[in-house]
Structures are given as C-alpha cells and as structure tokens.
C-alpha positions in Angstrom: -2.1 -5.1 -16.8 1.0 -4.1 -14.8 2.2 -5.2 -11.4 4.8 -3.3 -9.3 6.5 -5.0 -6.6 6.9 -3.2 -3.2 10.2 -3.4 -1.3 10.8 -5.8 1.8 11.6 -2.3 4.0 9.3 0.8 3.4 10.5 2.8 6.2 10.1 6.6 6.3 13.5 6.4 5.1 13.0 4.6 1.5 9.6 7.1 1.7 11.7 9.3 -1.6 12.3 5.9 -3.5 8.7 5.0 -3.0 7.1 8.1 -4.5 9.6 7.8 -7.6 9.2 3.6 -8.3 5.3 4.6 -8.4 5.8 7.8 -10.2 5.9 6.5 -13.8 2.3 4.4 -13.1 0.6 7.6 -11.9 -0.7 7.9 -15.5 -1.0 4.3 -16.9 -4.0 3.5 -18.3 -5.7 0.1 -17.0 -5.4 -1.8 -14.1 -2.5 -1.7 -12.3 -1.8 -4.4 -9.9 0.8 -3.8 -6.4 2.4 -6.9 -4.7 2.7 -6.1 -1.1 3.8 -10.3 -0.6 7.3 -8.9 0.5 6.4 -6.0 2.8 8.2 -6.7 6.6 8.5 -3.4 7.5 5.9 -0.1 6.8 6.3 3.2 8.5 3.1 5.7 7.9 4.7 7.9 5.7 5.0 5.0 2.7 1.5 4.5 3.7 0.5 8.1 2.9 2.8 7.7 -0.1 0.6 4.7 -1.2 -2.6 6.7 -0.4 -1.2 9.7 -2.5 -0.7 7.1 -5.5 -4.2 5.3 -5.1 -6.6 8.5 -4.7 -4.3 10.0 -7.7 -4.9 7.0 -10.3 -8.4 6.6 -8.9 -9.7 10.4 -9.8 -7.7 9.8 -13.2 -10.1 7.0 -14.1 -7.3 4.0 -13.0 -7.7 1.5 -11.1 -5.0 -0.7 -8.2 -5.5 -3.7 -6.6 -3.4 -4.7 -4.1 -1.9 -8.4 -3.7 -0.6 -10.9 -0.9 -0.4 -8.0 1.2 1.3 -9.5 4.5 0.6 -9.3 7.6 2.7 -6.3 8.4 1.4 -4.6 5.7 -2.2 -5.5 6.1 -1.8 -4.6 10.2 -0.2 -0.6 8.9 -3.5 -0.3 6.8 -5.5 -1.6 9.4 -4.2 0.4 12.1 -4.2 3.8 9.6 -8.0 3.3 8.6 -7.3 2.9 4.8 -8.0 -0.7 4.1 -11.1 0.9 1.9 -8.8 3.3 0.1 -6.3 0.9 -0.8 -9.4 -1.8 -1.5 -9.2 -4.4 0.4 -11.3 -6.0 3.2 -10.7 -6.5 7.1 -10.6 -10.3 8.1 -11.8 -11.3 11.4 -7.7 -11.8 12.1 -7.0 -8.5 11.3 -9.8 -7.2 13.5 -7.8 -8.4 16.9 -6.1 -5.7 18.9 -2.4 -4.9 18.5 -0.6 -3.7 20.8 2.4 -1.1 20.3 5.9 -2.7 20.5 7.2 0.7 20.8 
C-alpha cells in the first residue's frame, strides 16, 4: 500500500502539478491511500483533477481511500457533490450550510 501526500495549496493554479504527482499511481496495483491532513486551500479544478484520478483507478480495478481530509477539503467535496466518489461519508458537521466568502 502507497500513500501520496496532497499539498497545503491546491489552487487552480498547482491544478498541472496535481495531475503529474498523481500520474505515476494511475496504474498501481493495490490500494492506494491519499492524505488530504494538509489541504488549506482547494479550488474545483484540483477537485475534478482528483475525480479524474479516482473514477480512472477505480474502472482499472484500484482502489483510494482518502485520509484526515480537513475541513477545507472535506467542505470542497461537500459542496461539489463527490463525497461518494472520493469515498467518504458526510458528518452531521459537514451537513451545516456554508456560506460563500466570495
């Protein structure tokens, strides 16, 4: 089992770098594990990016698991509707509404 880190800042920006860090574990075999723990800043285009990666491994017979997602993170998935693709579960926090900042 591997784990890849995700960066502290995936704005639409680092969007490139994101698609080539998960690039080489589009075809590893077993379960892969992603740490979302550091994750303070998520635009929808690294989300789609992280979509792209999990519906990819997942029709190749691989499995991800994401870990200590953070708030941020969790709140982006949330918000996006793909909590189920990325396999995890809405808590009761997560459930509350957000409000845009923008």
């Amino acid at each position: 089992m591997s784990t890849v880190a995700l960066a502290q800042d995936l704005g639409i920006e680092t969007s490139s770098d994101l698609k080539q860090q998960l690039a080489p574990y589009l075809e590893q075999t077993g379960e892969l594990r992603v740490d979302a723990s550091q994750v303070g800043r998520i635009h929808t285009a690294a989300v789609q990016v992280l979509c792209a990666f999990v519906i990819a491994r997942r029709q190749a017979g691989h499995s991800t698991v994401f870990d200590n997602g953070t708030n941020t993170f969790l709140d982006a998935a949330r918000l996006l509707g793909v909590l189920q693709t990325f396999g995890l579960e809405a808590t009761s926090d997560q459930l509350k509404s957000v409000e845009n900042a923008a």
